[in-house]
C-alpha positions as CSV (number, residue, x, y, z in Angstrom):
1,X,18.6,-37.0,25.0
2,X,15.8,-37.2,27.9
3,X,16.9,-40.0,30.1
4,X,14.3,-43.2,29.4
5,X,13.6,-42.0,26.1
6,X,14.6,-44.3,23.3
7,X,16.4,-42.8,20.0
8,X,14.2,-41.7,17.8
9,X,11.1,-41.3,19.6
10,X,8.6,-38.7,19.0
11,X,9.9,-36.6,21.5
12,X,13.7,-36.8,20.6
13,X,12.3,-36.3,16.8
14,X,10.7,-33.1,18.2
15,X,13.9,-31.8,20.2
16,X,16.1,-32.6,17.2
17,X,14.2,-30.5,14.8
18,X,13.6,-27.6,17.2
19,X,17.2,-27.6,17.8
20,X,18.4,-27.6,14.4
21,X,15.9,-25.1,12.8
22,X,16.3,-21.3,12.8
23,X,12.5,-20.8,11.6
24,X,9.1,-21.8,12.6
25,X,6.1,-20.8,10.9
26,X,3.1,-19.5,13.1
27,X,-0.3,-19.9,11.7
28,X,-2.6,-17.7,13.3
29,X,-6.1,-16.0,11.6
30,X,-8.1,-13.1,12.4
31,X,-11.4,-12.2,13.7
32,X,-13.1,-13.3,10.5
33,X,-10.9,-16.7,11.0
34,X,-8.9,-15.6,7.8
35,X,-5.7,-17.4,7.9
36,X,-2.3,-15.8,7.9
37,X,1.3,-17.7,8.2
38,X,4.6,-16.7,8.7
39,X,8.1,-17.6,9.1
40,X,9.7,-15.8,12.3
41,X,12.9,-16.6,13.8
42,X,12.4,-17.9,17.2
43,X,14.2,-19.3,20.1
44,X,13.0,-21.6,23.0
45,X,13.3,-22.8,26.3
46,X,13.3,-26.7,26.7
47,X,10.7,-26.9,23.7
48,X,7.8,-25.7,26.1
49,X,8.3,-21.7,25.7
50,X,8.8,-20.5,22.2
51,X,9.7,-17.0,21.3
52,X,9.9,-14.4,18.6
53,X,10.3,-10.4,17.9
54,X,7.9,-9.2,15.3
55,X,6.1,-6.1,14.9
56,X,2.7,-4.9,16.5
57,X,1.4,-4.3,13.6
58,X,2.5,-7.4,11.4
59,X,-0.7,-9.3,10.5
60,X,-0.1,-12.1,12.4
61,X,0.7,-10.3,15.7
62,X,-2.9,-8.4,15.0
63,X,-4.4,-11.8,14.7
64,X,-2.6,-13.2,17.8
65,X,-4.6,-10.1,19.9
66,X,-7.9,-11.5,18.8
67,X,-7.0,-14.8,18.1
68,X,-4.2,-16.1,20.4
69,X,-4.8,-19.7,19.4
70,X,-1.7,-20.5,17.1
71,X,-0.4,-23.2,14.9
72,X,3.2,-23.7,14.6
73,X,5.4,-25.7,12.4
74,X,9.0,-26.5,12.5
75,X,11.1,-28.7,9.3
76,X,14.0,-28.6,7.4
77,X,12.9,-27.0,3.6
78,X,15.9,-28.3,2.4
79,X,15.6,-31.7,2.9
80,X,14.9,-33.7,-0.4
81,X,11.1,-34.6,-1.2
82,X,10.2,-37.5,0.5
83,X,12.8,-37.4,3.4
84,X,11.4,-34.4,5.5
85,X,9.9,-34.4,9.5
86,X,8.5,-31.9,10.7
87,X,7.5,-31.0,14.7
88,X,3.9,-29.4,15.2
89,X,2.2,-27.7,17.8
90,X,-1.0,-26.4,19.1
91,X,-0.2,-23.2,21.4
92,X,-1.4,-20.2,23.1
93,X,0.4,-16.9,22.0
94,X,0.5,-13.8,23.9
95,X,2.9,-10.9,23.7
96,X,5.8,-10.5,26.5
97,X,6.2,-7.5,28.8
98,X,5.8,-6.9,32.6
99,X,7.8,-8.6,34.8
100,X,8.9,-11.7,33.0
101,X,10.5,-9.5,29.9
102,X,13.7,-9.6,31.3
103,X,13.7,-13.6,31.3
104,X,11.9,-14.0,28.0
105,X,14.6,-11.0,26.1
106,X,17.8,-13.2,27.5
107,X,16.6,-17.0,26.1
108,X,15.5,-14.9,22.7
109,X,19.1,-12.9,22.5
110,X,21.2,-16.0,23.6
111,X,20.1,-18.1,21.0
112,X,20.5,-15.0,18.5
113,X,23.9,-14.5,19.2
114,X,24.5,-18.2,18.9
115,X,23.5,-17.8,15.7
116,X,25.3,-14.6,14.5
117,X,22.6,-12.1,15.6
118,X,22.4,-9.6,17.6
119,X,22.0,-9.1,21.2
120,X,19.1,-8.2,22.6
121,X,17.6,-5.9,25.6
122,X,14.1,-5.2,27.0
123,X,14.2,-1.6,25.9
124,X,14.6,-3.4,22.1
125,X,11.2,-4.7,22.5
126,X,9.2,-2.0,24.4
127,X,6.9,1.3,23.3
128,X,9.1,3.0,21.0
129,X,11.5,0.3,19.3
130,X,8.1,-0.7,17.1
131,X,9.3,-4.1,18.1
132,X,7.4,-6.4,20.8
133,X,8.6,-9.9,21.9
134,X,6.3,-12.7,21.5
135,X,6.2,-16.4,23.7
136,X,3.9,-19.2,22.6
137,X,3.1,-22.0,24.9
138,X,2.6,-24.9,23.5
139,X,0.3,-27.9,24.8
140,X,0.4,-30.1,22.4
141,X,3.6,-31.6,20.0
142,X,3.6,-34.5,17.2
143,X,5.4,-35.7,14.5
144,X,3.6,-36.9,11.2
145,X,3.9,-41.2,11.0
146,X,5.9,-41.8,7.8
147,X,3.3,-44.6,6.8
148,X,1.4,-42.8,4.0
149,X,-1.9,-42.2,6.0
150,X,-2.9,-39.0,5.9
151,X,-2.6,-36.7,8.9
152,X,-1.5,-39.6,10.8
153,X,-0.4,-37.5,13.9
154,X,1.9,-38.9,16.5
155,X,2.0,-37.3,19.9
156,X,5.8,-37.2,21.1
157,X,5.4,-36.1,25.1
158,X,7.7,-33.9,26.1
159,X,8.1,-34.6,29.9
């Protein structure tokens, strides 16, 4: 828990979900503004760096090259109707190489691995593999007020 913050806040709300879930789903659109979702396994680092391995050519990576404006959304599909949370975020998506691959590969394989993936390299995700990793950067997190306003967002701060 981040020292000061009380139990249950927005932010811990946020951390708890992120930690728990395997899937988020990106919503991005294309050129047009056509709007695609899909669920991607991810992993992060400290809920401010999110990444995922899809391929070049999967719609939403095409519409993160035009479009790298992204919605994401994290929740528990299982949990019964009524009871669910859900973490959401407004980020900036861009595809990983150069110099910070190495970095970016190692958080995404760790948590893999954790979960009974595979391990993964910088050669997995380069020219040839058909596989690219992807980071999104989020700047903004909320939670969704369980008082039965609509849309009622609630900023959880993640300092």
């Amino acid at each position: 828990m981040n020292p000061g913050a009380s139990p249950g806040s927005p932010a811990d709300v946020v951390r708890g979900i992120v930690d728990a879930s395997l899937y988020m789903v990106l919503a991005t659109a294309d050129g047009a503004g056509r709007p695609w979702s899909s669920p991607v396994y991810f992993a992060h680092l400290e809920y401010r760096e999110l990444f995922w391995v899809s391929s070049p050519q999967a719609a939403h990576s095409l519409n993160i090259t035009v479009r790298p404006r992204v919605g994401i959304a994290v929740f528990d599909s299982s949990a019964p109707i009524g009871t669910g949370q859900g973490a959401y975020m407004s980020a900036v998506a861009t595809p990983v190489d150069g110099p910070g691959i190495e970095r970016a590969v190692e958080i995404f394989s760790r948590r893999s691995v954790l979960h009974g993936g595979s391990a993964w390299t910088a050669d997995d995700v380069k020219g040839a593999s058909g596989l690219q990793l992807y980071r999104a950067v989020p700047d903004e997190h909320w939670i969704l007020a369980k008082d039965g306003r609509p849309d009622h967002r609630i900023p959880a701060h993640l300092a």
